[in-house]
N, C-alpha and C positions, 0 to 999 in steps of 0.2 A: 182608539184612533180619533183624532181631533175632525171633523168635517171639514173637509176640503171646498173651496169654490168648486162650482160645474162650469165645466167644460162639456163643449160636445163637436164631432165632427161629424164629417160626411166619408162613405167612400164610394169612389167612382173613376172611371164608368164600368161595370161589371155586369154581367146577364146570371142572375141565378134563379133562375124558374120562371122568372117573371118578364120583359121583354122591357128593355130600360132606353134609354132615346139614345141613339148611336151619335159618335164626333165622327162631323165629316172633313173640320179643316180645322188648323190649328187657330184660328181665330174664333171658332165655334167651342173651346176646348179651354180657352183663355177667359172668353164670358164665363163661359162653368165655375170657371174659380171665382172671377171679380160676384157673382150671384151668389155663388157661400160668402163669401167676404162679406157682402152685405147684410145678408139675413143674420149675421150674427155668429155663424158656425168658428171655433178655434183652428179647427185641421179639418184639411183637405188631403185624403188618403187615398194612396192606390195601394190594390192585392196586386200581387204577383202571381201568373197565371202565361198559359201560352195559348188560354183560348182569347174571344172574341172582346180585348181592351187594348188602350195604347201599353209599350210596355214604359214601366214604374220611372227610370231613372230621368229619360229626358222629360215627360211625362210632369212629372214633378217638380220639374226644373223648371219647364215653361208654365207652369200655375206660380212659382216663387216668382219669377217676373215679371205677372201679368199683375199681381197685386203687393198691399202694402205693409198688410199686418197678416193676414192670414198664414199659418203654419202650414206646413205640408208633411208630410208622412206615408211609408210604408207599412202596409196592414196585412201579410207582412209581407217581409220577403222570407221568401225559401230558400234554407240555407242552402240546400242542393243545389242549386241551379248556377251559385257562383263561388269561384273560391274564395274566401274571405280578407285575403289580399286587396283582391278586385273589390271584393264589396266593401274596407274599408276606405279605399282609394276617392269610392263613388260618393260615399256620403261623407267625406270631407267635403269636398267639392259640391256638392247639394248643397252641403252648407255656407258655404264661402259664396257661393252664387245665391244663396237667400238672403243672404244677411245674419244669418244665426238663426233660422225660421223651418230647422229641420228638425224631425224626429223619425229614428231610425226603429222601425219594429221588425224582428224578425223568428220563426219560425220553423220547424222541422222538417215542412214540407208531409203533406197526407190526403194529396189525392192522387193512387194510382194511376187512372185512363193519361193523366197527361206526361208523366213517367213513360209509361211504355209510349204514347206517340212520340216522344223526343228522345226514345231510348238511354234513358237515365235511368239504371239500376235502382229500384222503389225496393231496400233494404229493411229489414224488420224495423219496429218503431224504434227498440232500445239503440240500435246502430245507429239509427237518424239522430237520435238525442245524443247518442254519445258522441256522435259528429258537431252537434250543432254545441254542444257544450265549449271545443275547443275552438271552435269559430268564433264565441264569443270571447274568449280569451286572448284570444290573436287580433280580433276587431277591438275591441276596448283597448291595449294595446297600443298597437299603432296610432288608433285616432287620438291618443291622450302622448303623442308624440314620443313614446318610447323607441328605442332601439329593439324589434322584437327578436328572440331568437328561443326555438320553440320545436318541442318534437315531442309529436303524440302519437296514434295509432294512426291518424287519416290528414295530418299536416305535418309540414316539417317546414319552420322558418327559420330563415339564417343571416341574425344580424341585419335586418331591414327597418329601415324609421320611417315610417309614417308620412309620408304630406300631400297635401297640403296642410296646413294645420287648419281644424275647424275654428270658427268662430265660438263658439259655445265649448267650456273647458269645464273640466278634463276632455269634453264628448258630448255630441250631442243627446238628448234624451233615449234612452234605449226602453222598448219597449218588445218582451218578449209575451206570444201568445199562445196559447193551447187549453188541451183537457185534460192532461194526463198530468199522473202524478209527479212523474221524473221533469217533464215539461215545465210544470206549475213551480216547483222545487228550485230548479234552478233560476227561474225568476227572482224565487222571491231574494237568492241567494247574488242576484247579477245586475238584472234591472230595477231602471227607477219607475216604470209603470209594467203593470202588470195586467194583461189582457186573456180576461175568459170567454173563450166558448164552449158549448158543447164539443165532448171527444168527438175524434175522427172512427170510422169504423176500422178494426185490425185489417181489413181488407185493402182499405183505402178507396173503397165503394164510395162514401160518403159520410155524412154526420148520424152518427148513433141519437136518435130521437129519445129514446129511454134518458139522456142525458141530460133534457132541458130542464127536469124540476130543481124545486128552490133548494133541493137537500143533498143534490149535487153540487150546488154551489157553493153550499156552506163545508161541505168537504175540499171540496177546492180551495176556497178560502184559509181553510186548518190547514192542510199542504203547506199553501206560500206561510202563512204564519210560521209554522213552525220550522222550515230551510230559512228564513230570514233572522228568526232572532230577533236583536232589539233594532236592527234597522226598517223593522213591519211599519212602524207609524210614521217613516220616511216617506213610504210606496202610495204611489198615485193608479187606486184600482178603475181598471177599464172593463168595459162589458160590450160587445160587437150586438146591437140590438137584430135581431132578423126581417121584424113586421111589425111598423106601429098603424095604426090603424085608429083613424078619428071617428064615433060614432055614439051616438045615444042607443044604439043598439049592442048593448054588450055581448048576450046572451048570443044574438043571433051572428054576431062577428067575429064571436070565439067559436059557434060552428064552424063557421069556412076557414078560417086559420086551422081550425083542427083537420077539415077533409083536407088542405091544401101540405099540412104537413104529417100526415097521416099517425096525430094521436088523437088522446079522448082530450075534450071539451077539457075538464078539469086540468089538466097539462095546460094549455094553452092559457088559461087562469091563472094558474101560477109563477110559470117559467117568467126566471127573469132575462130572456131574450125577446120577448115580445112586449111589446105598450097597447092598450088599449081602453077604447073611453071618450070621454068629450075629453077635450082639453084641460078643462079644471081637473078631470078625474085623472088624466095620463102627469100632471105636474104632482099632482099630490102621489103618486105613484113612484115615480119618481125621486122624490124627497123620500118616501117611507124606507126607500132600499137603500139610499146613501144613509141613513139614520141605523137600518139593518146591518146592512153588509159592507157599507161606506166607499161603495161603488157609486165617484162623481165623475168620470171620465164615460159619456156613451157618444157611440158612434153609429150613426143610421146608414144603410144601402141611398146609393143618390134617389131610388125610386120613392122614397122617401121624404126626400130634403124639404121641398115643398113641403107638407102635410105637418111633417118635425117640427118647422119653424117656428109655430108660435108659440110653442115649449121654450124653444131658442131663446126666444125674445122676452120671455119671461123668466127663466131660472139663471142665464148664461153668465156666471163670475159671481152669485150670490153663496 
């Protein structure tokens, strides 16, 4: 696979463990974007979630208006939460209100607590995929203007076209994420970027930590390789960073990452979801994994963004 330019985003605004600075008004919400815009970031991404963030769709809409270049994106959306009708509808129209400056990521959905609060049936992981498989087939679909009609175990579409039309043809960028094999598989087989994290746990508790070293990710990596075929050195691999962290104290900052995500030191060394280092050493890091595993697409938590930045401004489109 040839080295792609880096690219890197942000996502926000989301609370995961760490207490991130809240939007009080939508003009507090619009600086957010035009301050990625500046420092340099490609996209500007929201999760999908029904805790403590704005939700994704308008959300994204008022970031694509607020500025000029900057992308926007979904990191992801859960497929469960809409039907794929609705969610190709949205992101035509995301798109057409950007200018062509969307990118559609989406996802199986795997975190239970917020299932049973919204009482949405949280279905074994293979049902989720196998749901979320036909979603992608009905959304690709319609956004690339087709006539869809379609009957599978969990949709049935009948003769429905598509519109608005997007700006961005066939469709705007699709980016699907996960851990898992069936997950990863059908990316490599659907999408044109491809987003890893560590699994979710079977429970749908949380992220399986046992998951963050670098030899899960080279398995991962073999997954999408091998569901892609020869269209692998097409795909634009992405990696959702957790925690970069600026410091000439290596040693002592891969402690607290370690107590704070409760592995050993050596995990937290390796895994390629964390950055750490002085800046020289997080760039040259950086490069070594796109060189390794030819992951140039990373996207930092907004708690983050700040601290990111001068990565940003030094690697961004090289």
């Amino acid at each position: 696979m040839a080295a792609r330019p880096f690219r890197f985003g942000v996502t926000a605004p989301f609370r995961f463990g760490v207490t991130a600075p809240s939007v009080s008004s939508g003009a507090a919400w619009a600086e957010r974007a035009r301050r990625a815009e500046q420092l340099g970031y490609s996209v500007l991404a929201v999760p999908d979630h029904f805790r403590d963030q704005l939700a994704p769709v308008p959300a994204l809409t008022a970031a694509a208006l607020a500025t000029t270049r900057l992308r926007v994106g979904s990191l992801v959306f859960s497929n469960d939460f809409r039907h794929p009708v609705v969610l190709a509808k949205e992101a035509a129209t995301i798109d057409v209100l950007s200018g062509g400056r969307f990118e559609l990521g989406l996802g199986a959905g795997w975190l239970r607590a917020e299932y049973d609060q919204a009482g949405i049936s949280f279905d074994a992981p293979g049902t989720r995929v196998e749901r979320l498989e036909e979603a992608v087939t009905v959304v690709k679909g319609l956004l690339a203007g087709e006539r869809v009609t379609f009957t599978g175990r969990h949709y049935a579409i009948a003769d429905l076209e598509g519109w608005p039309a997007p700006v961005q043809r066939p469709h705007p960028p699709l980016l699907i994420g996960g851990g898992g094999r069936r997950t990863l598989s059908l990316a490599g087989r659907e999408a044109s970027i491809v987003g890893f994290v560590p699994r979710a746990l079977k429970d749908g508790s949380g992220l399986d930590r046992t998951d963050f070293g670098e030899a899960a990710l080279l398995q991962k990596i073999q997954w999408v390789r091998g569901a892609a075929g020869a269209r692998f050195d097409s795909l634009e691999l992405h990696a959702l960073i957790q925690a970069v962290v600026v410091s000439d104290q290596r040693t002592q900052a891969a402690d607290q990452l370690a107590s704070r995500f409760s592995v050993a030191r050596d995990l937290v060394l390796e895994t390629p979801y964390v950055l750490l280092g002085t800046i020289d050493e997080i760039c040259e890091t950086v490069r070594e994994r796109r060189e390794r595993h030819g992951i140039s697409y990373l996207t930092v938590f907004e708690r983050d963004m700040e601290t990111f930045a001068p990565v940003v401004e030094r690697l961004a489109g090289t």
